[in-house]
Structure formats: structure tokens, C-alpha cells
C-alpha positions in Angstrom: 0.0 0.0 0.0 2.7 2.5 0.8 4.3 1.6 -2.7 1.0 2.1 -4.5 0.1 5.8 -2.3 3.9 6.6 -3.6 3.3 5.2 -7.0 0.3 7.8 -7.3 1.7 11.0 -5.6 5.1 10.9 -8.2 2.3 10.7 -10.7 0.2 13.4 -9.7 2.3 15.8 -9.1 6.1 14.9 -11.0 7.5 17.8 -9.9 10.1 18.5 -6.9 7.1 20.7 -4.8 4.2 18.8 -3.6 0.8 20.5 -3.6 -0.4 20.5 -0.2 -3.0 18.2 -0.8 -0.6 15.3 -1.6 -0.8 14.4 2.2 -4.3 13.8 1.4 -3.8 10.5 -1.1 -3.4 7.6 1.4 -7.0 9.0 2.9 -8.1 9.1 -0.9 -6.7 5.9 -1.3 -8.7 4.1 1.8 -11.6 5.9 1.0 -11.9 4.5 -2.1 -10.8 0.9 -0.3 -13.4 1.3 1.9 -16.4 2.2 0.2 -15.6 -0.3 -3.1 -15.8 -3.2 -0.7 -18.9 -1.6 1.0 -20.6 -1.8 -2.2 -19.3 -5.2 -2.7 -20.7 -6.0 0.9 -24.1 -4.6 -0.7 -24.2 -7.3 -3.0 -22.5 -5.2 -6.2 -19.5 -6.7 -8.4 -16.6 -4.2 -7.8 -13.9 -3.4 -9.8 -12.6 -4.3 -13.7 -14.1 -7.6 -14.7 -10.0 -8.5 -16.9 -8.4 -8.1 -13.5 -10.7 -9.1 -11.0 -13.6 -8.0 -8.8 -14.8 -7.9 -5.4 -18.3 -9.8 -4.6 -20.0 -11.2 -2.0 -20.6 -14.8 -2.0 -23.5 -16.9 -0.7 -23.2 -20.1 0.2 -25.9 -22.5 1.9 -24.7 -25.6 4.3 -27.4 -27.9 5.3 -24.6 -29.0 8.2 -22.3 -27.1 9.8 -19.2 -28.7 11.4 -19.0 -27.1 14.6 -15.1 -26.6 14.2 -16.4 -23.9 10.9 -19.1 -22.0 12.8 -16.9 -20.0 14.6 -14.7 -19.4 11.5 -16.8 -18.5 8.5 -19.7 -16.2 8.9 -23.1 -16.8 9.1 -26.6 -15.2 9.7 -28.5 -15.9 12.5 -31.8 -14.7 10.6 -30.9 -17.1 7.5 -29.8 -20.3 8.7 -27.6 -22.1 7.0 -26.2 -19.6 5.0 -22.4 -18.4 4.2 -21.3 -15.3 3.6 -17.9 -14.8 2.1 -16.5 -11.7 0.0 -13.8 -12.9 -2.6 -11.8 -11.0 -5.1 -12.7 -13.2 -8.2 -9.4 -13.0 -10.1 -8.1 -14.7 -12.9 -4.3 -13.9 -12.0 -4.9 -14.7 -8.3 -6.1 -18.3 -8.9 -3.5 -18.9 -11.5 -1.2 -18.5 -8.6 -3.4 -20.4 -5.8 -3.5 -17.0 -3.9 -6.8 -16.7 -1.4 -8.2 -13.6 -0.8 -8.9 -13.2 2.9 -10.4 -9.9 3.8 -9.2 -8.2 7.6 -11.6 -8.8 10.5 -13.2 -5.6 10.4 -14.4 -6.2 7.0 -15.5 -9.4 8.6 -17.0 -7.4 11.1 -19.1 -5.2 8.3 -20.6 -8.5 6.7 -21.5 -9.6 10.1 -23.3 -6.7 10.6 -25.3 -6.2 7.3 -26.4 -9.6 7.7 -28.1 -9.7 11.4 -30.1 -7.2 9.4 -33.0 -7.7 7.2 -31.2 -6.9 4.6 -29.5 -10.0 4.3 -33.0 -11.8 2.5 -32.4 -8.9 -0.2 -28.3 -10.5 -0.6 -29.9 -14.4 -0.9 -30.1 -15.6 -4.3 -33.8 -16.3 -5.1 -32.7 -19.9 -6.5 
């Protein structure tokens, strides 16, 4: 992330003095972080469909395995149901790499589904 925020100041402004509003990107950047996976949270496919995109995933287990329950996430208004956001990548499964989102993310999903909203998220197959 550093590397990237760097990446997009040189480019912004190229020249030796910085605009005092380059301080500003890394909020810009997380901003941007944070609300594309909000609206991925919300059920929406984020981000170019060539390199990848952020969704939310729904899964249904007619058993859980007790060792899992405290692991994935699940709705206690929808029984039975997963929900996982993945960053669908070409590249990333090329190279086996899984996509595991930080606990606070976790934390978001967790609480958009103890809400009613999560019958709007469920697939009507």
C-alpha cells in the first residue's frame, strides 16, 4: 500500500514541490478501499471484470461442522447460509492465492447480515 500511495503522488504531481494536498492520497486511497468493498458488501461486483472484482458470496450448508461455525460467517436470521467476499481473479487463482479480507471487513458483513437486509443478498434460486 505504501508503494502504490507513492506510486500515485510521483504521478500526480512529477514535480520536486508537492501541492499540499498530496498528504491527502493515502486517505483518498482508503476511502476509495473502503467504500468499493462496501458496495461489494451490498451485493455489487466491484472493480474491472479483466483483473478481478470484489463480490460477495452466498453459500448454503445444510450441516455445519461445529469446528467452521466460529470461522466462516453466518446469519442468524438465515440459517444455514455463508457469507464470504472474494476477489474473483483470474491472475490470483492462476497462482493459488486466497483472498482473505481483515476482521473488520468481517465485522461489516456480520453486521449487514443480522439485518433484514441479508433476504435482499440471498439468491432467489
Amino acid at each position: 500500500m505504501p508503494e502504490a500511495v507513492d506510486n500515485v503522488r510521483n504521478r500526480l504531481f512529477p514535480e520536486k514541490s508537492k501541492s499540499y494536498r498530496a498528504g491527502k492520497i493515502l486517505w483518498i486511497v482508503r476511502q476509495y478501499i473502503k467504500y468499493a468493498l462496501l458496495a461489494a458488501i451490498h451485493g455489487y461486483a466491484v472493480g474491472p471484470r479483466d483483473k478481478g472484482s470484489f463480490k460477495l458470496v452466498v453459500k448454503y450448508w445444510e450441516y455445519v461442522p461445529w469446528h467452521l461455525r466460529r470461522k466462516l460467517t453466518f446469519s442468524a436470521k438465515a440459517s444455514g447460509y455463508e457469507f464470504r467476499l472474494v476477489l474473483d481473479s483470474i491472475i490470483l487463482k492462476k497462482h493459488n492465492y486466497y483472498f482473505n479480507p481483515a476482521s473488520k471487513w468481517k465485522k461489516m458483513i456480520g453486521e449487514l447480515i443480522e439485518t433484514d437486509e441479508v433476504y435482499k443478498l440471498i439468491p432467489e434460486q
